[in-house]
C-alpha positions in Angstrom: -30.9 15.1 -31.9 -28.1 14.6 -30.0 -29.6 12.5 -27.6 -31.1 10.3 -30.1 -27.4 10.1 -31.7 -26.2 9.1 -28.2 -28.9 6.5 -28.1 -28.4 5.0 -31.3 -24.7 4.7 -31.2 -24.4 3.0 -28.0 -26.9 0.6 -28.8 -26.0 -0.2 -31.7 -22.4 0.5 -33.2 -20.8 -2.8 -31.0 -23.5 -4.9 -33.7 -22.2 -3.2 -36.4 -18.5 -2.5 -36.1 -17.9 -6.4 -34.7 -17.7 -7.6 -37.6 -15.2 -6.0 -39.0 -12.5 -6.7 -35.6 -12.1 -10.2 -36.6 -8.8 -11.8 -37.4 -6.5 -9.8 -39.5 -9.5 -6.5 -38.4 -7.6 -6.6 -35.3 -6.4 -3.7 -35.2 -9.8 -1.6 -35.7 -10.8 -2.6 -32.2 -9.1 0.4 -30.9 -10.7 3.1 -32.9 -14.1 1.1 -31.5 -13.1 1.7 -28.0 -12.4 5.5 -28.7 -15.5 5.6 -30.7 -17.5 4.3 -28.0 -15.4 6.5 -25.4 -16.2 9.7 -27.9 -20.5 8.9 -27.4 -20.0 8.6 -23.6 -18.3 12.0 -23.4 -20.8 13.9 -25.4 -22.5 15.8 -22.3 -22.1 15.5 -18.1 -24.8 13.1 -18.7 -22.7 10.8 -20.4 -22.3 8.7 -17.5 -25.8 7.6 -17.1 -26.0 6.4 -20.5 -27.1 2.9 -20.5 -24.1 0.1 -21.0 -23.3 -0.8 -24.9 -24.6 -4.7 -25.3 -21.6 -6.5 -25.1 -23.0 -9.9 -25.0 -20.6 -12.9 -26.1 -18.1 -10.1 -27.1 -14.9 -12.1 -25.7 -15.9 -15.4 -28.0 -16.6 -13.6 -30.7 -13.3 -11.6 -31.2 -11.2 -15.1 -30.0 -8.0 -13.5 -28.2 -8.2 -10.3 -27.2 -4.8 -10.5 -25.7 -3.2 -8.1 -28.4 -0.7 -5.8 -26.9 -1.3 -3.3 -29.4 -5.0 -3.0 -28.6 -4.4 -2.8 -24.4 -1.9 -0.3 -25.8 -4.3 1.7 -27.4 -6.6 1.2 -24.8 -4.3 2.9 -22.3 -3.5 5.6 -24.5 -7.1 6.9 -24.2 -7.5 9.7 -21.8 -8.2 9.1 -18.6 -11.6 10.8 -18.5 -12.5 8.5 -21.1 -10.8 5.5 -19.2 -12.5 5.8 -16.2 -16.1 6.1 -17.7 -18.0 3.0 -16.4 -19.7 1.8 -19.3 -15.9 1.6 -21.6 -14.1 0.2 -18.9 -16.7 -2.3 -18.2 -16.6 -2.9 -22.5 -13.0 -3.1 -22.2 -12.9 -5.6 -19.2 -15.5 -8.1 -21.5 -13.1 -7.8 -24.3 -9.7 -8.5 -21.5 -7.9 -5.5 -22.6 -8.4 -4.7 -18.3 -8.4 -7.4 -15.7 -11.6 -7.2 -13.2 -11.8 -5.4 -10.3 -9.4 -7.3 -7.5 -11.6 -9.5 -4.9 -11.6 -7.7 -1.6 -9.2 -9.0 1.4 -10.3 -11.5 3.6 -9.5 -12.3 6.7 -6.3 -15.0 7.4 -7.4 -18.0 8.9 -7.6 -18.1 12.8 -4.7 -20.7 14.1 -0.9 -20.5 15.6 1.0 -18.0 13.8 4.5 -19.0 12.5 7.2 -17.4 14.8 9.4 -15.4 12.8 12.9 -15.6 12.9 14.1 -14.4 16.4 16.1 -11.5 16.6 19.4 -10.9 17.9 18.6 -7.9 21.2 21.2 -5.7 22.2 22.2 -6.4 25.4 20.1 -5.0 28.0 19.8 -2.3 25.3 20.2 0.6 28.1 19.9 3.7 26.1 18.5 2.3 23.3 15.8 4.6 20.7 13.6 2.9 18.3 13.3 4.6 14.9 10.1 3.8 13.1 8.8 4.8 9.4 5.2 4.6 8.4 3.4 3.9 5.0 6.1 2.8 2.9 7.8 1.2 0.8 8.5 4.2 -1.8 11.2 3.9 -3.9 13.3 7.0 -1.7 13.2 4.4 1.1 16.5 2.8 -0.6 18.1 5.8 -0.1 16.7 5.8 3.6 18.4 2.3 3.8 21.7 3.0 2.5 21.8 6.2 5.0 21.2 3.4 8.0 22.9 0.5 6.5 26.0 3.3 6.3 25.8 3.9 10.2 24.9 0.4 10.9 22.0 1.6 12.3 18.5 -0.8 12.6 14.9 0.8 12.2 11.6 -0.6 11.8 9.2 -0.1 8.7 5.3 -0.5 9.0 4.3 -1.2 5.2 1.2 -0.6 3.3 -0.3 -4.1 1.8 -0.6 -2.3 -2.2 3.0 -0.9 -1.4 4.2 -4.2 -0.3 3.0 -6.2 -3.6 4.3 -3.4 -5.8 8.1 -3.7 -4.4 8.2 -7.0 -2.7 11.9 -6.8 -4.0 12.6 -3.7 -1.5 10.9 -5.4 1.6 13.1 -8.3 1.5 15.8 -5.8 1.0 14.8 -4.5 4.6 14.9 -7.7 6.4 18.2 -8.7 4.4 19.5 -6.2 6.3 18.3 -6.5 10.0 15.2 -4.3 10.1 12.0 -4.7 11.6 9.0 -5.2 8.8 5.6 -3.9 10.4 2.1 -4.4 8.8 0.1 -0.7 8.7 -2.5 -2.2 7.4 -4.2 -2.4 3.5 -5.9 0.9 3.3 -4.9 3.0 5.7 -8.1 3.5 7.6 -9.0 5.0 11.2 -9.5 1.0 12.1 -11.7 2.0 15.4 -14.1 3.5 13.4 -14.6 0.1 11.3 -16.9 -3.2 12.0 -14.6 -6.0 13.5 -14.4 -8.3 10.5 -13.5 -4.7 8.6 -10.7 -4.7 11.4 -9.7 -8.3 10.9 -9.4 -7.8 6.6 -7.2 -4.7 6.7 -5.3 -6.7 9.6 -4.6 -9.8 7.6 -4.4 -7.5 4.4 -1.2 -6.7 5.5 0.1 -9.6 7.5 -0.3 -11.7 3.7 1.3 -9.1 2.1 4.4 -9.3 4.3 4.2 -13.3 4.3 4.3 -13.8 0.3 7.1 -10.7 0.4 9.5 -11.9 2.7 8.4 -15.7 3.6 7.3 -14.5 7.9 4.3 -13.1 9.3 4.9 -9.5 11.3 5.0 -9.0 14.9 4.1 -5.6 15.0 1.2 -3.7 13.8 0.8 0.0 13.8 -2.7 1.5 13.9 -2.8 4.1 11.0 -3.3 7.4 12.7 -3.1 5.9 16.2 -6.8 4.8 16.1 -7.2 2.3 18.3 -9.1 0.8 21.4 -9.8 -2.3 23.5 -11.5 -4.0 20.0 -8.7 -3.3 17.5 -6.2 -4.1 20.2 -8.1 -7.7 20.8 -7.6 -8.2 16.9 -4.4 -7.2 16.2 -3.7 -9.5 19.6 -5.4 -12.3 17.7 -3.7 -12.3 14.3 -0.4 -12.1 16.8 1.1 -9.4 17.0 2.1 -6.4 19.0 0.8 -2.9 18.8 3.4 -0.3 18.4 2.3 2.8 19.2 4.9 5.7 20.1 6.0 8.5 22.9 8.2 11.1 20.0 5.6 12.2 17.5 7.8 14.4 14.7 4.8 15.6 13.1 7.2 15.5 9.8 4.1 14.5 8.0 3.0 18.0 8.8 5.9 20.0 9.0 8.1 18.2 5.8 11.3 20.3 7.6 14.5 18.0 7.4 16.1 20.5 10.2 12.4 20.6 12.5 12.0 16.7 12.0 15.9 16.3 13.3 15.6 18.4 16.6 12.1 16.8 17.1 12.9 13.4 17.5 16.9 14.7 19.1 14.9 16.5 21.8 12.5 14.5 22.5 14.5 10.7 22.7 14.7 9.4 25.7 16.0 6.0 26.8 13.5 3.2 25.6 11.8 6.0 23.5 10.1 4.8 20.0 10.1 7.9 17.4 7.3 8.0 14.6 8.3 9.3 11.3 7.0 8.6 7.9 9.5 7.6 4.7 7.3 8.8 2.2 8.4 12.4 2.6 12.1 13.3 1.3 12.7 15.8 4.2 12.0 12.5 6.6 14.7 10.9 4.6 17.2 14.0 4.6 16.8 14.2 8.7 18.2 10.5 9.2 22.2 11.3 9.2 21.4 13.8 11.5 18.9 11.9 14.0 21.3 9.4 14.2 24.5 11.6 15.2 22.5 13.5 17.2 21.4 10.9 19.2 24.6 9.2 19.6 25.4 12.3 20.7 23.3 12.3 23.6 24.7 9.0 24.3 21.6 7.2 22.8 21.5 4.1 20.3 19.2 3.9 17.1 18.2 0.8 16.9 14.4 -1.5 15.8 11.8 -2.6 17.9 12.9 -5.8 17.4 16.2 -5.0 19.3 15.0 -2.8 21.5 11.8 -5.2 22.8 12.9 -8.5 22.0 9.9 -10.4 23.0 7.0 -8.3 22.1 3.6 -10.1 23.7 0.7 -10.1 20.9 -2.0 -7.8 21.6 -0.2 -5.5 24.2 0.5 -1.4 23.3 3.6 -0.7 23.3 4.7 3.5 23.5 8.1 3.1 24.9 10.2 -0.1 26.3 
């Protein structure tokens, strides 16, 4: 019976509950969603249910663009959400926009050169901090710690972080630091087809562009997966790969204290030091990375500063 139920009301309750969502109706359209949602939840085997006939839905209800309905909508659990068959229903009605088209590669031609930066000179003793898969919204505090020292670092972004605070990237190269592309996804890139290489490469380098108005310089391999390949396409959408010689591991450890004597201890002149942003201890550790280097007579400073000229497609672990 309860099959049959299933049966019936999918196919059928769209046909006859339309009617009654027109015009001053409006407002019935979310109890037709949950309704819906409700028959799809039934049993496990509610996902294999076949898809409600939706049809010319979108003419038939004229504007679907009532906030109180995506409202509703978003209110639903998420369970119920995430079911196929209702978001599908609720993308025909435009309560949800479709599915984002995947990334493809930037066109092949002479990159823009970025404004050049302004190198320390000769830049002896100088330590390049660098912070992976931001920006997160902690990384303002991370900036005002630096910005406080008048201290540079460099940042390699996530594309869907970039787009969601292009407001905090321009922040970064408003003041002075180096903005990296890490890619879309975060994928081990030497394990991926080429033109999969190429997307998540130019993924990123679009992301920075419409952020901040320049292309990067520098890409960092997520996880340090790379080889001669992934090298040759990071070398073609031109820019560097930065790689590093101080691993903190803080990723692993989250130890504001452990991160500190890590990077301390290990710095040497020309050194670049891998950290990640994302993790408040990271954050925490910066005051004291950069009087502890200091105090081994070592400058914090960005790529940028540190290796002026970077050549497109070479690895770069230290000056």
């Amino acid at each position: 019976m309860e099959s049959f139920f299933k049966a019936f009301f999918t196919e059928y309750l769209l046909d006859l509950v339309l009617p009654l969502t027109k015009g001053p109706n409006m407002h019935r359209l979310p109890a037709l969603l949950a309704a819906c949602a409700l028959s799809f939840s039934l049993s496990p085997a509610a996902h294999a249910a076949p898809a409600a006939p939706v049809g010319n839905l979108s003419s038939n209800l004229g504007s679907s663009s009532n906030e109180g309905v995506k409202n509703a909508y978003r209110s639903l659990p998420r369970e119920i959400r995430d079911n196929p068959q209702i978001k599908q229903i609720a993308r025909d009605l435009g309560i949800v926009s479709p599915p984002a088209p995947p990334v493809a590669p930037a066109p092949q031609g002479p990159v823009p050169a970025p404004p050049q930066p302004r190198p320390r000179a000769g830049c002896p003793n100088c330590v390049a901090l660098t912070y992976d898969d931001g920006p997160v919204a902690d990384t303002n505090r991370l900036l005002d710690i630096l910005g406080a020292n008048r201290v540079h670092a460099s940042f390699f972004l996530l594309a869907p972080k970039v787009n969601a605070q292009p407001g905090l990237v321009r922040r970064m190269r408003d003041s002075g630091h180096t903005v990296g592309n890490h890619s879309v996804s975060h994928p081990e890139l030497n394990k991926l087809h080429p033109n999969q290489v190429a997307a998540e490469i130019a993924g990123g380098t679009n992301a920075i562009n419409a952020a901040i108005g320049t292309r990067p310089r520098w890409f960092r391999p997520p996880y340090g997966a790379t080889n001669g390949s992934v090298n040759a396409q990071i070398g073609n959408a031109g820019q560097a790969v930065a790689m590093w010689n101080v691993d903190t591991e803080d990723w692993r450890t989250r130890d504001t204290n452990q991160t500190c004597r890590t990077a301390v201890d290990g710095a040497r002149p020309g050194s670049i030091v891998l950290m990640h942003d994302i993790h408040p201890a990271t954050v925490n550790a910066a005051q004291c990375i950069i009087d502890g280097l200091r105090a081994k007579g070592l400058e914090p400073v960005s790529l940028d500063e540190m290796i002026p000229n970077p050549q497109a497609g070479r690895v770069y672990n230290q000056r």
